[in-house]
C-alpha positions as a printed Julia matrix, in Angstrom:
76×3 Matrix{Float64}:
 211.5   233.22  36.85
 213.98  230.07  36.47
 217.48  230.69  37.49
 218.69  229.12  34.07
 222.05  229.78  34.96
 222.08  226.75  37.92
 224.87  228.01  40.14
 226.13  226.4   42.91
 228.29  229.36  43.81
 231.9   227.29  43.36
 232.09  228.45  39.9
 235.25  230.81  39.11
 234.77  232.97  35.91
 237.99  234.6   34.05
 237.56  238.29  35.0
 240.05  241.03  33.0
 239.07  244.28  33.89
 237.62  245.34  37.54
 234.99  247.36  36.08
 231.14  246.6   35.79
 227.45  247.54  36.2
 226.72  247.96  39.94
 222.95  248.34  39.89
 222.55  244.8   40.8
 218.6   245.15  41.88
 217.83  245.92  38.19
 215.88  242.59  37.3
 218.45  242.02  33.84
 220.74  241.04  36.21
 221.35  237.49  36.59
 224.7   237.02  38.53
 226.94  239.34  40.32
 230.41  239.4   41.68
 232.63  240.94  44.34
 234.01  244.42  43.44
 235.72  246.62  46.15
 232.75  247.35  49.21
 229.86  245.97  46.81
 229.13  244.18  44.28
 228.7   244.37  40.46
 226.8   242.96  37.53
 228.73  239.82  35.37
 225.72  238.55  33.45
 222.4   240.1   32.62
 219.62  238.51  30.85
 216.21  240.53  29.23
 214.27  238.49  26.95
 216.81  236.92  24.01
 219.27  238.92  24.96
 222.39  237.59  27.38
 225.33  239.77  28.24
 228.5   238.65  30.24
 231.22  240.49  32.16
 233.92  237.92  32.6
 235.41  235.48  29.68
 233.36  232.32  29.57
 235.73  231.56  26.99
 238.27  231.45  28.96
 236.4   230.32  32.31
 237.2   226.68  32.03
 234.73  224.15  32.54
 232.65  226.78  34.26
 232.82  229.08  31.13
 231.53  225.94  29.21
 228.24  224.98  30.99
 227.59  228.6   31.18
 227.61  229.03  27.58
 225.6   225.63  27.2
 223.08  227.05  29.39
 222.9   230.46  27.5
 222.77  228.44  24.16
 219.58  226.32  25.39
 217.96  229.06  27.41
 217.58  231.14  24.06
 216.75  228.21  21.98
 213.4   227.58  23.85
């Protein structure tokens, strides 16, 4: 599977509650983030269907190219 998402892991995503999905070795999920001792899900991905944690809205230039990439991954 292509990692459409193309991170280079210096992204910083606008995150407003501490909350999340923490089985992160379900294949939906497409990027995690640090939450307490583990992790937890912020984007998950099944067929035409993308979900996001954070605010890519509000995520700067890093909320933009993530939403690009959504916009042309579900366009193909």
């Amino acid at each position: 599977e292509r990692n459409w998402l193309d991170l280079s892991g210096s992204e910083r995503y606008y995150f407003m509650h501490d909350y999340g999905l923490t089985d992160t070795n379900s294949g939906l999920v497409k990027m995690t983030h640090a939450a307490g001792d583990g992790s937890a899900a912020s984007s998950v991905a099944s067929g035409r269907i993308i979900g996001f944690q954070f605010h890519p809205e509000r995520s700067l230039i890093f909320g933009q190219k993530i939403l690009a990439s959504a916009v042309m991954e579900l366009s193909k």
